[in-house]
N, C-alpha and C positions, 0 to 999 in steps of 0.2 A: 529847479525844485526848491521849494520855501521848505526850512529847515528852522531849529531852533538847538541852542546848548545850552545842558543843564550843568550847573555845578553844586558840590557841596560847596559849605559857609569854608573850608579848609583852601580853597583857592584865593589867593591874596586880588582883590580888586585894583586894577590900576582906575584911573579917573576915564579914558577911555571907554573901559569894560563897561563902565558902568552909565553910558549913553547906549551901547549897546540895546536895541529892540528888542533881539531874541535871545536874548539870554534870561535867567530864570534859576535863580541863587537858593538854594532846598539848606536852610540852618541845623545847625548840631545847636544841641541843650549843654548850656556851662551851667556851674553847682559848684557853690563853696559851702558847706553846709547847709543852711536854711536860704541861702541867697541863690535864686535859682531864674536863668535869663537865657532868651535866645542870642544864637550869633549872627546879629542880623546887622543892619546898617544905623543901628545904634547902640552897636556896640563902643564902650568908650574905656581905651587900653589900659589909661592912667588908672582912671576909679578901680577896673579889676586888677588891676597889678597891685594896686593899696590891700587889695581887700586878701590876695593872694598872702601878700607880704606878712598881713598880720592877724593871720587867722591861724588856729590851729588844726583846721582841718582841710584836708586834702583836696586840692581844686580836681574837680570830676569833670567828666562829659560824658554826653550821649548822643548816639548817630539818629537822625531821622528814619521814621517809621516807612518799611513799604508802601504804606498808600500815600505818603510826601513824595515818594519820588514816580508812583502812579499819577498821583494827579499834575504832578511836572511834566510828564509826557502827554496831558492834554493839549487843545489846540488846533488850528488848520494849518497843519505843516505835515509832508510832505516823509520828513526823516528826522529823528532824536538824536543828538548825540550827548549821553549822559557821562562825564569823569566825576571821579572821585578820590578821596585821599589811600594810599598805601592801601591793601586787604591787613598790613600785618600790624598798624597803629590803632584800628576802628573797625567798625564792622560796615562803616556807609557801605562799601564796593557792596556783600553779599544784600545788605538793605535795598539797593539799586536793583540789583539782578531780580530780587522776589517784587520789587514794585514793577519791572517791568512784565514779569508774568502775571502781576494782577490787573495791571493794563490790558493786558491782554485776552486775560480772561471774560474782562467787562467788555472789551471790545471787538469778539471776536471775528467779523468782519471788517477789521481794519488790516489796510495794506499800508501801515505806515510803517516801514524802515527803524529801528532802535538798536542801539551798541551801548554796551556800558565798557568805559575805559577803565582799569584800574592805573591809577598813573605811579604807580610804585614810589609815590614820596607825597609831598602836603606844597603849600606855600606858592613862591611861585614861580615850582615846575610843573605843575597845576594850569595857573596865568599863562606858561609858555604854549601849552597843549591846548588850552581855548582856541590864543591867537593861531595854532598851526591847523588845527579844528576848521577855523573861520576864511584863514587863508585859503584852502583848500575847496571850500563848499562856496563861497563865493565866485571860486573860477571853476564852478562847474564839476568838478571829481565825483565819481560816480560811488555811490555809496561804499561799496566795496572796498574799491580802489583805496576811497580815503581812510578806510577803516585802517587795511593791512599799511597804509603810507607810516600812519599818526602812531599805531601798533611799532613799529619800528621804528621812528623817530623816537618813542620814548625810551626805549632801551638801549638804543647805539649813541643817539645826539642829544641827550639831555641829564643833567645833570644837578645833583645836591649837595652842597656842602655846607656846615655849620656849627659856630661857637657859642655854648652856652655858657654860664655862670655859674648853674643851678641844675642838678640832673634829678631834683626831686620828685618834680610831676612825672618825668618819663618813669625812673623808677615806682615810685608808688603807686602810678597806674599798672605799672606790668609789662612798659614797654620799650626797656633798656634791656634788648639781650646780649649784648657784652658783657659780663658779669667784670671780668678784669678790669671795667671802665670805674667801676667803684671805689675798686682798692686807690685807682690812681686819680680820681677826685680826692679820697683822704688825704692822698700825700698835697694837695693842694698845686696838680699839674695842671695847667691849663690847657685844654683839648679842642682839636677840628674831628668830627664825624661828618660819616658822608653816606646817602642812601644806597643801598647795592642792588645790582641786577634783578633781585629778586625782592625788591621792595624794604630789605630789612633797615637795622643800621649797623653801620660799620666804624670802628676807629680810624681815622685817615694821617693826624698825628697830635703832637703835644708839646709842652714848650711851657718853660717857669717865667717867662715876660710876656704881658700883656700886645706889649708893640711885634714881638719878631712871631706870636701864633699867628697876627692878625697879617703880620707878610708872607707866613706858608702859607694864610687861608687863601691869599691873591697867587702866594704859588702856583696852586695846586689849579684855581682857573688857568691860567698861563700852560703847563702841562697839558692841562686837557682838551686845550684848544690850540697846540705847537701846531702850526703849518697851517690851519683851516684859515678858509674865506667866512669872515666873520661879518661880511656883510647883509645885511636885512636880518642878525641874528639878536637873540636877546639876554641882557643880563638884568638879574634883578634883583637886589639885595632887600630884604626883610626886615624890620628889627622894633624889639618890644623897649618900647622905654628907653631909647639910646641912637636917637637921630643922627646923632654927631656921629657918633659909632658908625654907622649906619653910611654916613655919607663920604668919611674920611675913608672907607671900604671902598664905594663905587668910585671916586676919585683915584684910588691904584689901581683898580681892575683897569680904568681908561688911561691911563698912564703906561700900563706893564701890557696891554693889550690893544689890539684894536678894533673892539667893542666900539661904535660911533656913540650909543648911547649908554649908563646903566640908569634902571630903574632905581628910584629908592621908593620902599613905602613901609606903610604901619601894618604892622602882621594881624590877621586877621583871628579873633576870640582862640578857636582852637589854637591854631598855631602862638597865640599869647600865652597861653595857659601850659601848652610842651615846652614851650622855649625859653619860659621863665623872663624874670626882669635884666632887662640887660643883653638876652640871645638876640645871633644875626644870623640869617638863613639867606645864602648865597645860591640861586638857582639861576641856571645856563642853558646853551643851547651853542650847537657846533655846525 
């Protein structure tokens, strides 16, 4: 069955993904006042991190319209598989579900197959879900099958966790519901959060040195992956404006784990603009 996978711009691209044939990347709109750009593959991290830094007004976003993710299920293929970031960060998921009824509305003799994932987090366990997406429908998995497989992987075997700098964007967008995370920003704690079952965010822990949050944050992979066969599995560290950061991370995950590889890359608009200057987003798989 010839197949294709949609993602939103919130999925971090590795260099692979993006040789990728069938794949078909649908942009969220970033907005720092008057300065207003898609998240597309010329998005460039530094420039909005500048522009972030020294504006006083509040980096925004917007999900793409139903008929972007309508006209993404275009095409001669067979079966869609459409993911997306959290339902509880953006609206992409519900923008997905109403572009594929309007797919469908225009198409109403098509017997083509379509799923919208919600991947209950951004970045890339997003990435991790394409690849599990990909693996699957290349050896053949019967639509279904892969649906309820991928449905489960995301909830039992994948995983987020993450240090930011800066909890501005999530707060002034509306999307830090920790309230208690505030107070202990003030105190100037430095914090790991982590996505929860149910897509939200959660406090995971915190820590006044810079060096020992960033050895809970490889903790806490290490716990979550105690006893698993970590082979053919994936780690992938994220990070806005702080490569070194970034690599000195993946460098203990392979150290304290037996991860064969970690990913590092440059987080993608959305996730630049939640994560702020300086955030690293640690996403797994078990």
């Amino acid at each position: 069955m010839a197949y294709k996978i949609v993602v939103d711009s919130c999925c971090d691209l590795t260099a692979e993904m993006k040789k990728w044939s069938n794949l078909t990347v649908v942009p969220l709109t970033l907005q720092i006042g008057d300065y207003i750009i898609q998240d597309d593959e010329n998005f460039d991290q530094d420039d909005f991190i500048k522009r972030m830094t020294s504006s006083n007004e509040l980096a925004k976003s917007a999900c793409p319209s139903p008929d972007a993710f309508a006209q993404a299920c275009e095409g001669d293929v067979d079966e869609v598989y459409i993911l997306t970031i959290t339902d509880k960060l953006s609206g992409c998921y519900n923008s997905a579900v109403q572009g594929v009824e309007l797919y469908k509305d225009d198409n109403p003799g098509s017997k083509k197959k379509i799923h919208v994932f919600n991947s209950l987090a951004t970045s890339g366990l997003e990435t991790i879900m394409a690849y599990k997406i990909k693996e699957l429908a290349d050896n053949g998995t019967a639509f279904e099958d892969l649906v309820k497989t991928v449905e489960d992987f995301c909830v039992k075997d994948c995983f987020l966790y993450f240090h930011l700098e800066s909890f501005d964007a999530l707060k002034g967008n509306g999307r830090l519901f920790n309230l208690g995370a505030k107070v202990i920003e003030a105190l100037r704690v430095k914090l790991i959060c982590r996505r929860t079952d149910y897509g939200n965010i959660s406090l995971a822990g915190k820590d006044l040195s810079e060096n020992r949050i960033l050895q809970k944050l490889v903790a806490f992979v290490q716990k979550e992956t105690a006893g698993c066969d970590l082979n053919g599995k994936m780690a992938i560290v994220s990070y806005v404006c702080c490569e070194d950061k970034a690599n000195t991370i993946a460098k203990l995950i392979q150290e304290k784990t037996s991860y064969k590889d970690v990913i590092v890359l440059k987080a993608s608009g959305l996730n630049s603009l939640y994560a702020s200057n300086n955030g690293v987003l640690v996403s797994f798989s078990k």
